[in-house]
N, C-alpha and C positions, 0 to 999 in steps of 0.2 A: 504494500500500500504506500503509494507519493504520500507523504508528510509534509514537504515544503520544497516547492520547486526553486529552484536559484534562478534570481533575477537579475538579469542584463543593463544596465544603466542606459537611458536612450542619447541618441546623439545631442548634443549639446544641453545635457542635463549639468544643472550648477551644483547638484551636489551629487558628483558622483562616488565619495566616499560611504556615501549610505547603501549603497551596493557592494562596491568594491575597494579594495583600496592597492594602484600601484602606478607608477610615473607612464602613461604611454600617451600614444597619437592618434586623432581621431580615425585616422587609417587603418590601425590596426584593428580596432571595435568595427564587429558588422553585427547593428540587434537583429536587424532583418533574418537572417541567417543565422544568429545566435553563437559567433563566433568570434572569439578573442587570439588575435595574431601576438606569439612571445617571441621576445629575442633571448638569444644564448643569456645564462645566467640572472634571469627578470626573476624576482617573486610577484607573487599576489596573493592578497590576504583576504580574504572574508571572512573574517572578524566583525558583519558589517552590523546594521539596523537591517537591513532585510535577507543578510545570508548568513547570518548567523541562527543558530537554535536555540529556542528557548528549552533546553532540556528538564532543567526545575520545576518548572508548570507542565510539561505532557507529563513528564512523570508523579506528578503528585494530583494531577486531575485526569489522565485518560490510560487507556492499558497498555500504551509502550512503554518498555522497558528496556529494548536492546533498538539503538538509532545503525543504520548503514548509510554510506553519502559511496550515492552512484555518481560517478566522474564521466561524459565523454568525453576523451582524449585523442589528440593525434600531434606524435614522437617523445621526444622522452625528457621525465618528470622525474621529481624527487617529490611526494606527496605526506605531509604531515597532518594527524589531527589533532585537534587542540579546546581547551578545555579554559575557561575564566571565571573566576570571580571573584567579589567582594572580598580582600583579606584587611580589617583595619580601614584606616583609611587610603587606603591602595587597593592597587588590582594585582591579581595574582594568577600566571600564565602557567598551565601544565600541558605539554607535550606528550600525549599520549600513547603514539607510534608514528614510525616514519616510512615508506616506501618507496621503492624507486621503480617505477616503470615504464615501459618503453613499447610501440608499435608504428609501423610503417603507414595503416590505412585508420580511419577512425574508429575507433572503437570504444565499450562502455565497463569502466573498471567500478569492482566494489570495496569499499573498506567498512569496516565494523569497528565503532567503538566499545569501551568497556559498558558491558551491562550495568543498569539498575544504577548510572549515574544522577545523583540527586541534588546537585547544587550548580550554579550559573547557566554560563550556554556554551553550547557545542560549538568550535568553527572549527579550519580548516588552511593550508597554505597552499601551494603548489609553485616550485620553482622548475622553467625551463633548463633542458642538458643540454639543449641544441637551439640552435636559431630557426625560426618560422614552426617553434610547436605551438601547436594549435587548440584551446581550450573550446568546447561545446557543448557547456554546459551541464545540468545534470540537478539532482535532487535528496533530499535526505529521504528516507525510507524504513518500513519498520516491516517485518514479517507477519503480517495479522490477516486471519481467515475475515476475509470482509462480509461476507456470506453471513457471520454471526453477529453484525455490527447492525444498529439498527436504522432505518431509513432519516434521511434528514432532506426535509426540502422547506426553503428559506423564503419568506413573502417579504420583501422592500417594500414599508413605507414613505414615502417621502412627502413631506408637507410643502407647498410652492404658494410664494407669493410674489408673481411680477420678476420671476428672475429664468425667464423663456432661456438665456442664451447658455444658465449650467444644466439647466433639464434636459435643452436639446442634444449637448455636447456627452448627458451622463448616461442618456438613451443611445446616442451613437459610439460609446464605448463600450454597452452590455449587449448592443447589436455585434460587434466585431469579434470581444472577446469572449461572451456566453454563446446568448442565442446563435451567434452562426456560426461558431466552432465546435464540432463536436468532441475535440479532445479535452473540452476545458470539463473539470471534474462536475461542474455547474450546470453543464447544457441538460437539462430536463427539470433541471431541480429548483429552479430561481421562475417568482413571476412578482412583476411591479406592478404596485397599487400609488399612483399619484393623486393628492389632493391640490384640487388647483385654487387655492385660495382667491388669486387676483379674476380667475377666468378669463385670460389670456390665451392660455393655451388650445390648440385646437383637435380635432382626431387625427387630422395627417401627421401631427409631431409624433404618436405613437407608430412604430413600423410593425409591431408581429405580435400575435394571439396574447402574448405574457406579457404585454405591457400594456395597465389599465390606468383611464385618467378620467377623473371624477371633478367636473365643475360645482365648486362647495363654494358656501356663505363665508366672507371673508370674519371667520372664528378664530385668526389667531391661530398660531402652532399648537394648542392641547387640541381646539374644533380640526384641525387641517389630520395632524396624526389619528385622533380618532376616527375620523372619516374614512378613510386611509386602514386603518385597520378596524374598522365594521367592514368594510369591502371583502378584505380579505377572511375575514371570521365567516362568510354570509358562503365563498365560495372554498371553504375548507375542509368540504366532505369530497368534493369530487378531485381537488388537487393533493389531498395527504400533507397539505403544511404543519407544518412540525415546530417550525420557528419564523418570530417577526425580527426582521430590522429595522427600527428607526431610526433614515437617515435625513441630515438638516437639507435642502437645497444648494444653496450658495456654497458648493463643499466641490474638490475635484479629487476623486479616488481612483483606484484600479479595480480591477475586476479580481485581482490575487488577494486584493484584503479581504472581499468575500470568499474567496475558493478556501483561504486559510480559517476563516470561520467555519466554513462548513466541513471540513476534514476537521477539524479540532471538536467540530460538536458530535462529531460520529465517533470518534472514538473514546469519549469520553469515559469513566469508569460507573458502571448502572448505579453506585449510591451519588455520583456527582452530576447525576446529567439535570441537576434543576439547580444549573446556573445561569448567572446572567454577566456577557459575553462585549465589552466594551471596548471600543476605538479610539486611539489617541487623536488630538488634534497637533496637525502641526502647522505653522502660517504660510501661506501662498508667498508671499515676498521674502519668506528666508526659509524654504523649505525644508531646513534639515532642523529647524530649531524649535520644539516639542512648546506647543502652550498649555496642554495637559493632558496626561494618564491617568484617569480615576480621581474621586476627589473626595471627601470630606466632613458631611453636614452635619451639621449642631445648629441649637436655637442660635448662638452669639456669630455664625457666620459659617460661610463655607469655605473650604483651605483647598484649589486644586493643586494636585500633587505632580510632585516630579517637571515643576513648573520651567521652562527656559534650557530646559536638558538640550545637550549642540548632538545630533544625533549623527554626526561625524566621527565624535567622541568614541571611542572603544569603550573608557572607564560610563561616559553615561551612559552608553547602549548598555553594558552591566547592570549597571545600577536601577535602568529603570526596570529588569524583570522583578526586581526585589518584592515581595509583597508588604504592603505595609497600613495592611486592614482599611482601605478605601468601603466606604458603607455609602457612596455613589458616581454612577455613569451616567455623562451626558449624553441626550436626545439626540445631539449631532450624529453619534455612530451606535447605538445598542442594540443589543440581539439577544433575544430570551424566549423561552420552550413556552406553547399553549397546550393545554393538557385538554380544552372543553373550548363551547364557542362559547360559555360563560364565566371565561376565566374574570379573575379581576384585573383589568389591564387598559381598560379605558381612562381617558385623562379626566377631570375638572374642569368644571369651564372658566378657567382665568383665563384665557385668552394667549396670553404672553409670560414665559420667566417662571419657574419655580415648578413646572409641570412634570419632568424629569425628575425635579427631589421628590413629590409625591408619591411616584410612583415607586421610584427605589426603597423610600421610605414606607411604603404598606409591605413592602420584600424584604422585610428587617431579612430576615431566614434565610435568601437567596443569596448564594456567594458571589463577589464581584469582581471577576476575572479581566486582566487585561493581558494581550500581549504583544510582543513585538514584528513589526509588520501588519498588523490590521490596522490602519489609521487611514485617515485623507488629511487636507489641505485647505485651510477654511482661513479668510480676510482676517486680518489681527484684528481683537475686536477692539482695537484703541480706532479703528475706522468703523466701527456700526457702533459708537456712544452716543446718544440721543438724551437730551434732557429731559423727554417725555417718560423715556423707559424708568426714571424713578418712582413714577407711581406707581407702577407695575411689580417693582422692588421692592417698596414699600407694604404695595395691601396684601401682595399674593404669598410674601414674606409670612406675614402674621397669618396669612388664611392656614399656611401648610404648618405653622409654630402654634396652632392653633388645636389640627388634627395631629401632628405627631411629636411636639413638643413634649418634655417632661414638667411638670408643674413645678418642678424646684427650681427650672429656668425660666419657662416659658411666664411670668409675670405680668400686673400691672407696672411694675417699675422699670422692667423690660421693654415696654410698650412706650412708658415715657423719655426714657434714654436716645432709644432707637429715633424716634420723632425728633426729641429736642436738638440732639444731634444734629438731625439733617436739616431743622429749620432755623437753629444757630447759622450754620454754615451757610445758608444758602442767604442770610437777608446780612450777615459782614461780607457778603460778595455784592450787595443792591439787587439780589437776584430774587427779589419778592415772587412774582410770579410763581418760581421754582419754590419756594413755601410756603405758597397757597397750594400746591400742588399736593406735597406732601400734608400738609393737612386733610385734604381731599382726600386721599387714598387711606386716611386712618377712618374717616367718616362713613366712606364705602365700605370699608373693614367691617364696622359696628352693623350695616345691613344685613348682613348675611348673606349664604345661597341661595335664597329665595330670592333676591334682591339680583345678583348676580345673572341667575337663569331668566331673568324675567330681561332683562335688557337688552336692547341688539346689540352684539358686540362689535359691528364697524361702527356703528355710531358712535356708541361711548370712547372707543378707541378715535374718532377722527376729535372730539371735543378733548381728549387728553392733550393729541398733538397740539390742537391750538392752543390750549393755555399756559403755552411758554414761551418764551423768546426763539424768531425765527430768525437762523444767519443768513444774509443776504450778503452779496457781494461787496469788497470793501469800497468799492467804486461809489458805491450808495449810501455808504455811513457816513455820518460829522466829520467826523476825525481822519485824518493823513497819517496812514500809516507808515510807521518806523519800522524796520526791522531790528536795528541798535538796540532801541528803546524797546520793542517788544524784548528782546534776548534778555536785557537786564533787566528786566522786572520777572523773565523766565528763570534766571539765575541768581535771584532775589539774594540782598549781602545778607552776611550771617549779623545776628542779631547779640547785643551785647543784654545781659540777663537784665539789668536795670531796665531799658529800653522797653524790652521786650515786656515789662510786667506791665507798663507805663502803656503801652498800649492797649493789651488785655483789659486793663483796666478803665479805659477809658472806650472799649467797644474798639477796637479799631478806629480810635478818633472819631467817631461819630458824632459826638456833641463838641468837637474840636471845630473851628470853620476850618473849610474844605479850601485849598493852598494848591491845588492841581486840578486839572481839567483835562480829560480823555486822555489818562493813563489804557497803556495797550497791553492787557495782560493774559496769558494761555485760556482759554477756554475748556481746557479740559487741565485737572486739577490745580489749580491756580492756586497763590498764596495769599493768604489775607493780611501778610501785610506789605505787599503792592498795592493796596489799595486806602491803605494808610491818609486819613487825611483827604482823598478824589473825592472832588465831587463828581463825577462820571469815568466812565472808564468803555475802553471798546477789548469785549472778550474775541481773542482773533485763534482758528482753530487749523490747524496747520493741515490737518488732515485734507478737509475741504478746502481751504483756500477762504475763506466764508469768515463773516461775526457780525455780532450784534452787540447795541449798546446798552447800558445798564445806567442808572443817576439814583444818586444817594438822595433816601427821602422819609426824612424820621417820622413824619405819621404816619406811613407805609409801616412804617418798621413797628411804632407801637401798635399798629394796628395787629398786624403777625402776633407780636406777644401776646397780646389782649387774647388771642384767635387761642395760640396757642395754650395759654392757661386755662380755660373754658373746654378743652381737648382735655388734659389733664384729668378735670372733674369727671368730665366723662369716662374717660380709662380708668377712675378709681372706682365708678358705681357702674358701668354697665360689661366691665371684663369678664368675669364668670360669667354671668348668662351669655355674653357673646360665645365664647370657647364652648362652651356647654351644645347651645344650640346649632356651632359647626358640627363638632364632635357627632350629636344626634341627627342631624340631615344628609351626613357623607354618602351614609353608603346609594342615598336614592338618588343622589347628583353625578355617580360613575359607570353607570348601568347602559345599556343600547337602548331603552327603550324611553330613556330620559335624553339619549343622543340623538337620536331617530327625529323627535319631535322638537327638539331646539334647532337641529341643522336640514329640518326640513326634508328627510327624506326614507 
């Protein structure tokens, strides 16, 4: 049985050390052909992110025990395999056996590592004897009667809003590399369920029987994946699906992240197969450099883990098999077993954010596997930061701190922190609007699900957008932008403690008069004391190119407080019955027949 095919780095790939790693010329690489041209005396390592083995996780989740790495070759090698991990804070290399082999025409050798290896990953070297030998690839492999391995066939959900050009591009990779290949381990076994939240998309985008597209009410990613998966629950008597994927949109992956999920979930061991099966994120503009593997949740925050790992790295490609009790996987890549078509697995109707923790969190039970090589490539989200999405952050926070919180955290005083917090910060920025917002979203908190189910959710979602500050072109603001002037207020001087208390204390200067006019300072996390003393300021966001203006305005601002302390009363008298009455209305808000009639169909 193929375990994990070795992947070729494509022609003009910028990270090609995540496949491979050794000094050549783009001549000598043909992916086409799957052929690596060596000169006399060349090594090459895979040691990499995608040809390396996770040996620690098959063997402690599925029934291999003894790994072989099939080589095609043609002339003559010296073939080493090799063994890493974690020692201290070091890496630590074992060289397991070495071989030398040699043939005139191409041919496919085998090596066997030591049995019932249980710690890091498996890789491999192979150095050139002679000039023009020829590498052609090959695969790790396990001796398993597949006959007694049980069926796995994979339903792709994908939720789509308005982003036609990765949907078309992720449909014209699952056409080339599944559906119309039939050696790909996939071909029969994969069908797509798209929700098209924006209804954009048309039937011609789909090309063949397994790819379905579903024009839905613009619900937001829990309405989009739901829908999306009622599809696939509706047709999973006659296709045998076994397993969902929830994948995000705006994402670019391979078809091997899925082949390595679905071989990893067949052979898994029968007390382990009800896990749940998560894909790392890594960023489109530095593709080798990880923004999360698994992650974290608590009432006081979520921690994603293995954050900024350079997936070039040997030591981090080690370090991220580590397990280190992640109790959640994002929405962007997850895959987990349906046992009934009334499993519990449908989302909440929040719309936006927090819909993923839900769901992990009703799965306390289910283990939360990740590994190396199932990932894609998704926008760094310092580019999809939106001042809107705080309320979203806000209420849908408390809604899920609400159902799966613990009472020794989850608090009235919890409630008030979390708020004050964000409405301090946003009215010493003059960013009132932005803490009316956040008031707003504790207010809808107090509604409850009934409250929530009862509302269109493009509507309330287009009234979020509008009540915040919109960036428009700097062409169209007051103020003349600086670049100088912006950078030093981005690199704000350090503050001497006197100073610094002197400000605090007087609000960021606010009942100081205001001694500057259209200070130009980051729009995304900015320092409040840049703004020391402004009476205006233009927030400029590098991302977009874009900002909007802000003006200091102290009845604004009592007015906030006012707001705020009247929130307070509230969160001390109305928190238990709120929490109480989430608590008792959940289970009839995650149901299909509560889905069916909200998304209309």
């Amino acid at each position: 049985m193929i375990l994990q095919e070795l992947l070729f780095p494509k022609i003009g790939e910028t990270a090609k050390d995540m496949y491979i790693r050794c000094d050549f010329d783009e001549n000598s690489l043909n992916t086409t052909e799957k052929r690596l041209t060596m000169k006399n005396r060349q090594t090459v390592w895979f040691d990499t992110y995608f040809n390396s083995f996770s040996v620690e996780k098959w063997n402690k989740w599925t029934v291999v025990n003894t790994v072989k790495l099939h080589l095609t070759l043609k002339g003559a090698f010296e073939v080493a395999l090799t063994r890493f991990e974690i020692d201290g804070d070091g890496l630590a290399k074992y060289v397991l056996s070495g071989d030398s082999v040699s043939c005139s025409e191409t041919r496919e050798f085998q090596f066997t590592y030591p049995p019932c290896l249980s710690q890091g990953v498996l890789a491999f070297e192979i150095t050139a004897l002679e000039k023009n030998s020829e590498f052609h690839g090959g695969a790790y492999y396990a001796e398993i009667d597949e006959s007694s391995l049980p069926e796995v066939n994979l339903a792709l959900c994908i939720c789509t809003y308005r982003r036609e050009d990765y949907i078309r591009n992720t449909i014209a990779m699952l056409q080339r590399d599944v559906f119309g290949n039939k050696d790909s381990p996939l071909h029969g076994r994969l069908r797509v369920y798209i929700a098209d939240n924006g209804r954009t998309l048309k039937s011609e985008d789909t090309v063949n029987d397994e790819i379905w597209l579903f024009p839905n009410i613009n619900a937001g990613g829990s309405g989009g994946f739901t829908r999306a998966m009622i599809e696939a629950l509706e047709e999973r008597e006659k296709t045998s699906l076994t397993h969902i994927v929830l994948m995000d949109d705006d994402v670019v992956f391979t078809a091997d992240a899925l082949e390595r999920t679905y071989t990893f979930l067949r052979a898994l061991k029968p007390d382990n197969r009800n896990i749940i099966l998560g894909g790392a994120m890594l960023r489109i503009d530095r593709p080798y450099l990880q923004h999360g593997a698994g992650e974290t949740w608590r009432v006081n925050g979520t921690v994603f883990g293995k954050i900024n790992y350079d997936m070039r790295v040997l030591a981090d490609v080690v370090r991220n098999e580590i397990e280190d009790g992640s109790n959640q996987l994002a929405w962007w890549f997850c895959c987990f077993p349906i046992s009934s078509p009334q499993d519990d697995i449908l989302s909440i109707p929040i719309f936006f954010q927090y819909d993923d923790i839900d769901f992990n969190q009703r799965h306390r039970d289910m283990a939360k596997v990740t590994l190396n090589g199932v990932c894609l490539w998704h926008e760094s989200f310092n580019k999809k930061q939106s001042l809107w999405k705080e309320y979203y952050a806000i209420r849908n926070r408390l809604v899920i701190c609400a159902l799966h919180g613990s009472d020794a955290e989850f608090t009235p005083l919890f409630v008030q922190r979390l708020l004050g917090g964000v409405v301090l910060r946003n009215i010493l920025l003059y960013r009132y609007k932005c803490a009316w917002l956040a008031l707003r979203a504790v207010e809808d908190w107090f509604k409850g699900f009934e409250w929530l189910a009862a509302q269109d959710p493009d509507t309330l979602h287009r009234e979020v957008m509008a009540s915040v500050y919109k960036p428009a072109p700097l062409g169209e603001l007051p103020v003349v932008f600086n670049y100088e002037s912006y950078k030093q207020n981005k690199e704000w001087e350090k503050e001497g403690r006197i100073r610094r208390l002197f400000r605090r204390m007087t609000l960021n200067g606010l009942f100081l008069p205001a001694n500057r006019q259209g200070v130009i300072i980051p729009a995304r996390n900015p320092i409040h004391g840049c703004l020391y003393r402004a009476g205006s300021a233009l927030n400029y966001d590098e991302e977009s190119g874009r900002g909007f203006m802000v003006y200091r305005n102290i009845k604004e601002f009592l007015r906030v407080c006012m707001a705020y302390l009247r929130m307070v009363k509230k969160i001390r008298r109305l928190f238990t019955e709120t929490v109480k009455s989430y608590r008792e209305s959940y289970p009839q808000y995650k149901t299909e027949s509560f889905w069916r009639g909200y998304l209309g169909v």
